[in-house]
N, C-alpha and C positions, 0 to 999 in steps of 0.2 A: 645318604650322606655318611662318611666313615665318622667312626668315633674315635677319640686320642687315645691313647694307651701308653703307662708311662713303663720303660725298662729300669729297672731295677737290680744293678751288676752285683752280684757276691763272689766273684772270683776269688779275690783278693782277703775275704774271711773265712765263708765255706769253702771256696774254692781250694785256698790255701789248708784247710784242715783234710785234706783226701791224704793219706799218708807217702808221703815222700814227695809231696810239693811244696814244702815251704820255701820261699822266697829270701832274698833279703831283702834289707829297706830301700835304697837303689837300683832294684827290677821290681819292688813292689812301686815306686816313683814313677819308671818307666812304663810300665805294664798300666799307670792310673793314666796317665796323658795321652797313652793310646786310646785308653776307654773313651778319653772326653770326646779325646778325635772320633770316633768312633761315633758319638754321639748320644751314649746311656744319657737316662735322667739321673739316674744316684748312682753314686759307689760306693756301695759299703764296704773300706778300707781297711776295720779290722777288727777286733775283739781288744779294747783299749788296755782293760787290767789283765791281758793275760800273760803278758810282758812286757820290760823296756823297749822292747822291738817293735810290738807290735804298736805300743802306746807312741815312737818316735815315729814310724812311718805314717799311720792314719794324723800327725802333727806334719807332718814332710806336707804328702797327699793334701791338707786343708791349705797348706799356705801355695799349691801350685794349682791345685785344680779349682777355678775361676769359672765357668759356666757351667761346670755338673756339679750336684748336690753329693757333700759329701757327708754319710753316714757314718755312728761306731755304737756298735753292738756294746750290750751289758745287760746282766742279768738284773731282776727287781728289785735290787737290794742299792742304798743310798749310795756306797762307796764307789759302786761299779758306774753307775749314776753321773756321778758327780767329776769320776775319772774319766770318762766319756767325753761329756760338754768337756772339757781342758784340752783332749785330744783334737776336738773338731771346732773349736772357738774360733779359730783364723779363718775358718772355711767361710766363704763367698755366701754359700747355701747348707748352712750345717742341720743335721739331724742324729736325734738320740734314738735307736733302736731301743727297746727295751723287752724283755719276756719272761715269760713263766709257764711253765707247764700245768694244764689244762684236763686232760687226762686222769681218769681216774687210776690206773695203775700208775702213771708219774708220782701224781699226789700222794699216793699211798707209798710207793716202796720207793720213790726216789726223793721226792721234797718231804714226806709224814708230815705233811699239814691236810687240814678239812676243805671242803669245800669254800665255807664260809673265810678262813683263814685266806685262803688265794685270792678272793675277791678286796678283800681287806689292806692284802698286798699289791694288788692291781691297781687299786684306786690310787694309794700313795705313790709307788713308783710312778705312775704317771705323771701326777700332779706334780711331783719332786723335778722329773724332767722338763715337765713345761714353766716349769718357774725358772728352768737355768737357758732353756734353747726353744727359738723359734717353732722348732716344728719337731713333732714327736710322733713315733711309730712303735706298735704297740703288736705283741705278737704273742698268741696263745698255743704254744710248746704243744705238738700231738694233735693240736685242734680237728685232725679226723676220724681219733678213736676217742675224742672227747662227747659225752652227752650232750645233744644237740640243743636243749633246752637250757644247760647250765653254761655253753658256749656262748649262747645268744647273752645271759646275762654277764657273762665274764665281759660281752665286747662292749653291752651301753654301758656299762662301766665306764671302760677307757675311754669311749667314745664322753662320756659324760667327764670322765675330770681332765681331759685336752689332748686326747689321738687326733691328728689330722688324718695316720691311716693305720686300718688294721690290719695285720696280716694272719691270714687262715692258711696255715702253713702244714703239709704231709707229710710232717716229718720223719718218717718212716717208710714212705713210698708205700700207702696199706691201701688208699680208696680207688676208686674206679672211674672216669670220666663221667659217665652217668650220675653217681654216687654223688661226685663230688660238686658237680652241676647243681644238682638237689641243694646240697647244702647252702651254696652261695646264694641262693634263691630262695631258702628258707632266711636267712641270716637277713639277707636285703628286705625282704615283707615282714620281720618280725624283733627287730633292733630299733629304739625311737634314735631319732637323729640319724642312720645312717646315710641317706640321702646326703648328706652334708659333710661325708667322710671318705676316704679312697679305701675301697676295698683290694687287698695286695694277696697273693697267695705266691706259695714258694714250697715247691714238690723237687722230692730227693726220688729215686731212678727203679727203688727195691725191685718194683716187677716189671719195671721195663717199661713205665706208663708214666714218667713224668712228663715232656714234653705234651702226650696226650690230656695229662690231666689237666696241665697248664691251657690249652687252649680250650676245654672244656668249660673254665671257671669264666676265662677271656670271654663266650661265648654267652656264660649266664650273665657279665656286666661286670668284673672286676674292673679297679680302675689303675691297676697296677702289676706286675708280672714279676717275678725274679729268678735270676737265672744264673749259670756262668759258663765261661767262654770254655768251649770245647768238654761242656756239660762236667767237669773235674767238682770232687767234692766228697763229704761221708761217704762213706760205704762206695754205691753203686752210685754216687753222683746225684748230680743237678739236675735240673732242666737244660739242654745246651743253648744258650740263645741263642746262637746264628740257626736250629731250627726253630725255636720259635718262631725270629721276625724274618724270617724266609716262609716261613707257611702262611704267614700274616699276610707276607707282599704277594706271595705267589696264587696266594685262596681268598685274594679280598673279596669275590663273590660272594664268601660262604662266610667268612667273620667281620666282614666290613668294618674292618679297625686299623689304625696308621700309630706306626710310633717314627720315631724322630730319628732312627738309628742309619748311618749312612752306611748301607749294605756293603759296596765296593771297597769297606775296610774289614769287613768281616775275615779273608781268608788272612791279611798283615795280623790281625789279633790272635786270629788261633795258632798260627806260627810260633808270634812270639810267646805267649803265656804255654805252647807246647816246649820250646827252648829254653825258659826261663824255669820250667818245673820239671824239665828232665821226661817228661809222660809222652811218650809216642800217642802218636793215633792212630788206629785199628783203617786198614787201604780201604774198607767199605764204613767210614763211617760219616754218616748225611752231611750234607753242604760242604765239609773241608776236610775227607777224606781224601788220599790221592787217587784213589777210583771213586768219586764222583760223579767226576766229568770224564772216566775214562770210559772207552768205545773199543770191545773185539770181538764181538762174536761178528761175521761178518753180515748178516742180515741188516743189528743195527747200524753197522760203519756206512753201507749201502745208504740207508735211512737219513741219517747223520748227515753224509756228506749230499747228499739232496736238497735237506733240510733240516736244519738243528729240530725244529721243532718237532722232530715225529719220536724223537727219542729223548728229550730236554724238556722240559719241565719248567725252566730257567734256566738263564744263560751262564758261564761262568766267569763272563766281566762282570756281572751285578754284582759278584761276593771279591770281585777285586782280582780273577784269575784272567792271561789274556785271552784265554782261547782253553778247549776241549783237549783232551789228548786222545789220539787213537790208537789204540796198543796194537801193535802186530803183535800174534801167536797164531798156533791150530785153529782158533776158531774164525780168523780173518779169512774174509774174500778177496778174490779175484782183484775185483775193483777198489778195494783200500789201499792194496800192493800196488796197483798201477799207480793211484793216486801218491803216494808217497813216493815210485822210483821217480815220477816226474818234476816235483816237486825236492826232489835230490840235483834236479837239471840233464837225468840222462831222455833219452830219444828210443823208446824200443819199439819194436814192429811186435802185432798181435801174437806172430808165430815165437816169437823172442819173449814175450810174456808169458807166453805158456809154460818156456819150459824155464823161466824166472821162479814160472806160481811151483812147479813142481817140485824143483829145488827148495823152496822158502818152504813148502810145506814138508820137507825133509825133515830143515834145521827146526821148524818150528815144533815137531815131536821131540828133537832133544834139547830145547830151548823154552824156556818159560816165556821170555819175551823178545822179539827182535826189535835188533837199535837199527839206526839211521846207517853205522859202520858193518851190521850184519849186512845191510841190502846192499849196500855198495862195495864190497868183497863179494857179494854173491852177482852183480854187475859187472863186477870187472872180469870175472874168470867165465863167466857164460854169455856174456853178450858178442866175445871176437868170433864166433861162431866159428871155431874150429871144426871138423868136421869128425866125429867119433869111429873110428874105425875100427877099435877095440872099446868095446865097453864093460866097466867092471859090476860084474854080480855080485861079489862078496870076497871075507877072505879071513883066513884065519889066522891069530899071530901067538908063536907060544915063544916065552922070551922068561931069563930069569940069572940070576947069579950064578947059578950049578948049574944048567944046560945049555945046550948048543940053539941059539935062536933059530925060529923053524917058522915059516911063513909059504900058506896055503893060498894060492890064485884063483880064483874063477871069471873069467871075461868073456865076452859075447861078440861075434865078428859076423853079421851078416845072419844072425840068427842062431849060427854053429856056436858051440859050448866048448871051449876051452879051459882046461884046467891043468894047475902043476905045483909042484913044491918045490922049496928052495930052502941052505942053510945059508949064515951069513953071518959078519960078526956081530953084526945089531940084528934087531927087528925089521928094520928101515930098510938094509941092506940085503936083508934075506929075501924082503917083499920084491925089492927091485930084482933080484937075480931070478925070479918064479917069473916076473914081468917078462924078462926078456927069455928065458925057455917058452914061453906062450909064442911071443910072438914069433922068437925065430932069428934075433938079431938082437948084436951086443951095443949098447949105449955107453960112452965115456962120462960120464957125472962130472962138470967141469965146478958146479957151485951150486949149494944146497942151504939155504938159510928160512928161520924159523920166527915166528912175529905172531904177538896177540895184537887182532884185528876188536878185538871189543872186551869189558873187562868182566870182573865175577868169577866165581867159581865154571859156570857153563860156557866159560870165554870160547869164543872163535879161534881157532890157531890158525893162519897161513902161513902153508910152504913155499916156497918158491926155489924152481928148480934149474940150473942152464945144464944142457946137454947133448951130446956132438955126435955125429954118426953119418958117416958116407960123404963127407964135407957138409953135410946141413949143420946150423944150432938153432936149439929151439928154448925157447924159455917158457915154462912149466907153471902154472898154480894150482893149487888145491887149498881147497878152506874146510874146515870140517872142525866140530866140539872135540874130534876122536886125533891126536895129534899124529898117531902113524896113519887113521887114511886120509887126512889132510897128505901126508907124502905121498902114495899111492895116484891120490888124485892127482896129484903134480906130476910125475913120475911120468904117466900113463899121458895126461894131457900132452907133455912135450914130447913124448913118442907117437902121438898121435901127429901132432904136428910134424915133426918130421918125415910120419910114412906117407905123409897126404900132401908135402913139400911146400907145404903153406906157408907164410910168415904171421903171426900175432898179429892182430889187428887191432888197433885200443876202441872203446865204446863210444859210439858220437856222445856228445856232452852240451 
């Protein structure tokens, strides 16, 4: 049978201290309502005396948020204390965080108080809180580079003058899932009264091992997690919690624990707390990165499209996304490209696929990604299946303010090699007068126009070209990242058509 497990949001305190995320009162408002939606047990809203701001918004936050417990941090000292309970007094479910550093180098080079002195201090900050608020949370600063013996007594302390919960916090990101496991396990077997209290831990990112150590403590029986949205916070961060309650829902075999949090709003919350604090998010980072749920190498697309499940883990409607994405580039297959041209609604034949893939895997060497507009410019100019009767090798184009543009041909006709040079007032112009010394015959150029088929710096260019000869006209495409051989291919296309007397065919659809 699972156990409960309660989330415990610090977005909006820690969260908000990572540098260049603060808030205002009106997205800290917005961003709390989400949470509720969301479904956190607490949100701790802010650091009460650290400003007017911060003291009006966790005031805003209590008088709106109604079913989630709303927190405000303050240090051990009465004033911080007393300005706390004032901030969270409206609140439906208020709580006083309260802490102190625990640590012997804290004690020493940052609070210069003794051991006994912090104990002394623990006790009254506590008691000073539970005499003004419901429910008190009680949190020993370093607690994993604190001596584990002087920790234990730091916590029946709290525990003894009215913590409902304590929090064993790494604040530092120093211990190790192992490590940190020990400790919760030493803490629970050797604290009187702890049975009777929620054990809370809250790890910052330093080596890369929060989320791990978070579920590590989860694992030894805490009864409470804290975390923030899109892992933002000191230094290297939080815990992120959409990976935590994603590893929760997705690995209940192995930690057999439930919290309350309604998955399907997870990707709305990262969004908005990523737009409201200006912090992009890194394309490979867990649950609501935009490569998540993306697919291109083409084995997994293969995979994928078979069955989510050979390459999914979880799906990305549970985090509120409607569906997977699958990237066209170099490393897609065959069969990702078919599925997308059809899914576009064109109709192509195996042999027509082929020489789709051979193209797509063209543009995809000068293309990081292909869009929906790359494949269907790359449909429309290869599927009337003109018939190539000159085909181009390569070609060289030298063009500049001081010289005379200069454009080198090479095209293939039946095997034979064809090659020639030409001058012209453009580049454009030079390539087409090389064209027609190859083949042997003059084309009138009746209209020549230029169009981005897709956007970005590695945009697609289509040419499009009309052009008269022996009474035929023939209308031209080429698409290409390179904007003169996009003309080339235009150029060539309706010369091809014309010498094969074909008319353009359009793509069934």
């Amino acid at each position: 049978m699972s156990r409960p497990i309660a989330i415990f949001d610090t977005t909006l305190r820690d969260g908000e201290q990572s540098p260049g995320c603060s808030m205002t009162v009106n997205e800290k408002v917005e961003v709390a309502r989400l949470l509720e939606e969301l479904g956190v047990d607490v949100i701790e809203a802010g650091f009460a005396v650290a400003s007017k701001g911060d003291f009006e918004s966790i005031r805003r936050i209590s008088k709106t948020v109604r079913k989630t417990g709303v927190a405000a941090l303050a240090r051990a000292l009465p004033g911080d204390i007393e300005t706390a309970w004032e901030s969270v007094r409206e609140a439906a479910h208020p709580r006083i965080h309260t802490f102190i550093s625990t640590s012997d180098i804290h004690m020493e080079r940052k609070l210069k108080k003794t051991r006994d002195e912090v104990l002394d201090i623990v006790e009254g900050a506590v008691r000073l809180a539970r005499s003004l608020c419901p429910e008190v949370e009680f949190s020993a600063e370093d607690a994993t580079r604190t001596d584990p013996e002087f920790l234990c007594r730091v916590i029946e302390i709290a525990v003894r003058a009215g913590a409902a919960v304590v929090n064993i916090p790494d604040t530092v990101g120093y211990t190790t899932p192992i490590e940190y496991g020990r400790l919760i396990t030493r803490i629970r077997e050797n604290v009187p009264g702890i049975d009777k209290t929620v054990i809370s831990v809250h790890c910052h990112d330093d080596l890369g091992m929060a989320v791990a150590n978070t579920l590590a403590a989860a694992q030894a029986g805490v009864g409470q997690v804290e975390c923030t949205i899109n892992g933002i916070g000191e230094r290297a961060g939080n815990a992120a919690l959409e990976e935590i309650v994603m590893a929760l829902k997705t690995r209940r075999d192995i930690f057999g624990l439930d919290c309350g949090v309604d998955t399907r709003q997870i990707y709305r919350a990262s969004r908005l707390v990523s737009s409201v604090t200006g912090t992009a998010l890194p394309p490979n980072k867990a649950i609501v990165g935009t490569n998540a749920f993306a697919h291109e190498s083409g084995i997994h697309q293969h995979g994928v499209l078979s069955d989510k499940r050979t390459y999914e883990i979880m799906s990305p409607e549970s985090i509120g996304l409607p569906g997977n994405r699958i990237v066209l580039g170099k490393h897609s297959g065959r069969h990702a490209l078919e599925r997308r041209v059809k899914s576009l609604g064109y109709n192509a034949t195996s042999q027509e696929l082929d020489k789709i893939f051979e193209r797509f895997k063209e543009l995809a060497d000068k293309k990081k990604t292909i869009s929906d507009a790359d494949i269907e410019s790359l449909m429309h100019n290869l599927l009337p299946g003109t018939p190539e009767i000159y085909k181009l090798d390569r070609y060289t184009i030298n063009s500049g303010n001081t010289i005379t543009p200069t454009a080198s041909i090479r095209m293939i006709r039946d095997g034979a090699v064809g090659e020639d040079a030409a001058t012209g007032d453009g580049p454009m112009d030079a390539a087409f007068r090389a064209i027609e010394k190859i083949i042997g015959t003059k084309f009138e150029l009746q209209d020549f126009s230029v169009r981005s088929v897709t956007e970005g710096n590695d945009a697609q260019g289509e040419v499009v070209v009309k052009m008269r000869s022996d009474g035929r006209t023939a209308v031209g495409r080429g698409l290409s990242t390179d904007i003169i051989g996009a003309g080339i291919h235009a150029y060539l296309n309706a010369a091809n058509k014309i010498l094969a007397g074909a008319a353009p065919a359009e793509p069934t659809r």
